[in-house]
C-alpha positions in Angstrom: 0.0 0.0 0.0 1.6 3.7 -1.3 1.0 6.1 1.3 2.5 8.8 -0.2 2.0 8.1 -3.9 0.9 10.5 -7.0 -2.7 9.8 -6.2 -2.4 11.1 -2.2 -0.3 14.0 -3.0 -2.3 15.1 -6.0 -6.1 14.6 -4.6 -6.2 12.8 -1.4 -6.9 16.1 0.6 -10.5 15.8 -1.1 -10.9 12.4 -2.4 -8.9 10.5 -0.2 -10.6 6.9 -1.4 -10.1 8.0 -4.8 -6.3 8.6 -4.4 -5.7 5.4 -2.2 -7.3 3.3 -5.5 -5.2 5.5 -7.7 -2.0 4.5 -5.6 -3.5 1.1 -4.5 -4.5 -0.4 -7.4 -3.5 2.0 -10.9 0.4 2.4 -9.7 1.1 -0.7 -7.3 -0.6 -3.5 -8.8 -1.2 -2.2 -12.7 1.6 -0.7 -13.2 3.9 -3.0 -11.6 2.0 -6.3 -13.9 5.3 -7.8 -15.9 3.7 -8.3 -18.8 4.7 -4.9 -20.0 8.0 -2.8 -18.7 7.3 0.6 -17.4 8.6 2.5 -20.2 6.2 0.9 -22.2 3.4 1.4 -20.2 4.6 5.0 -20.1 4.5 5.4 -23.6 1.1 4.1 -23.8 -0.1 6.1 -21.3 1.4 9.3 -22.8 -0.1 8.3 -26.1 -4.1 7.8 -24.6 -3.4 11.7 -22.6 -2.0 13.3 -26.2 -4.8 11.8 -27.9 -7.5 12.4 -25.0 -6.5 15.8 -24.6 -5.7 15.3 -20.9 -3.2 18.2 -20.0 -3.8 18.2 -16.3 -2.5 14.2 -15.7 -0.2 14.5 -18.8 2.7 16.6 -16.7 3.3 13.7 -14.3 2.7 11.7 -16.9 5.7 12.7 -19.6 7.8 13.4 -16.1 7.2 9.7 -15.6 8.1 8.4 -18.7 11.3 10.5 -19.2 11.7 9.0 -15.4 10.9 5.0 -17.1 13.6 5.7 -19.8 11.6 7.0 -22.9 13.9 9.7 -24.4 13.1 13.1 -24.8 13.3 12.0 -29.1 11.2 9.3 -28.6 8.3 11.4 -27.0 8.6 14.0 -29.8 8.2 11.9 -32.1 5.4 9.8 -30.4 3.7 13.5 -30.2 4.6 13.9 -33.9 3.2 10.5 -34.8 0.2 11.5 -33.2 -0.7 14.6 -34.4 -1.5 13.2 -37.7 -4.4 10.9 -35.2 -5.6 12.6 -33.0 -5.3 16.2 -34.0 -2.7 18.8 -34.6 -3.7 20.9 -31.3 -3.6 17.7 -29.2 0.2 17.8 -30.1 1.2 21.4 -29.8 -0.2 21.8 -26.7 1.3 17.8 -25.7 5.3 19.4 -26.8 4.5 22.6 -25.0 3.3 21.2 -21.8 7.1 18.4 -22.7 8.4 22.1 -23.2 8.1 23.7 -19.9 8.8 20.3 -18.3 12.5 20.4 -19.6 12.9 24.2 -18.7 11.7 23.1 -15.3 14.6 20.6 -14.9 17.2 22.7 -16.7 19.3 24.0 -14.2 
């Protein structure tokens, strides 16, 4: 059981049940299955946000996958690759939001 996982530290001051199934369930037991390495599930996961249009959990999301070892080339071109599915402003605002994420870390 995560105690201090994204799901706590995002929501769990108002949705504490929420967060603990986010933490419980999504990131301990889904995302630790071995039928699919963590960077792959992070680059499926950024894929569904781009295409979804889901710029609030996107953030953690391409943090987590540069995190899982999915280069910063690989997710601009999965962003690219997308554009042409999902919608050109789906992937502007996906590299923007990649963007400000690099400036963040850039010392």
């Amino acid at each position: 059981m995560s105690n201090d996982g994204p799901g706590r530290s995002s929501i769990g001051d108002i949705a504490p049940t929420l967060a603990a199934l986010t933490d419980d369930i999504l990131y301990d037991q889904i995302w630790e299955r071995p039928d699919l390495d963590k960077r792959d599930r992070s680059l499926v996961t950024v894929a569904a946000l781009v295409a979804l249009y889901r710029r609030d959990e996107l953030d953690l999301h391409l943090r987590t996958a540069l995190q899982n070892g999915v280069t910063l080339d690989e997710l601009v071109e999965l962003i690219t690759h997308l554009a042409f599915y999902t919608g050109w402003p789906n992937s502007v605002t996906a590299l923007n939001r990649l963007r400000t994420i690099l400036l963040e870390q850039t010392p």
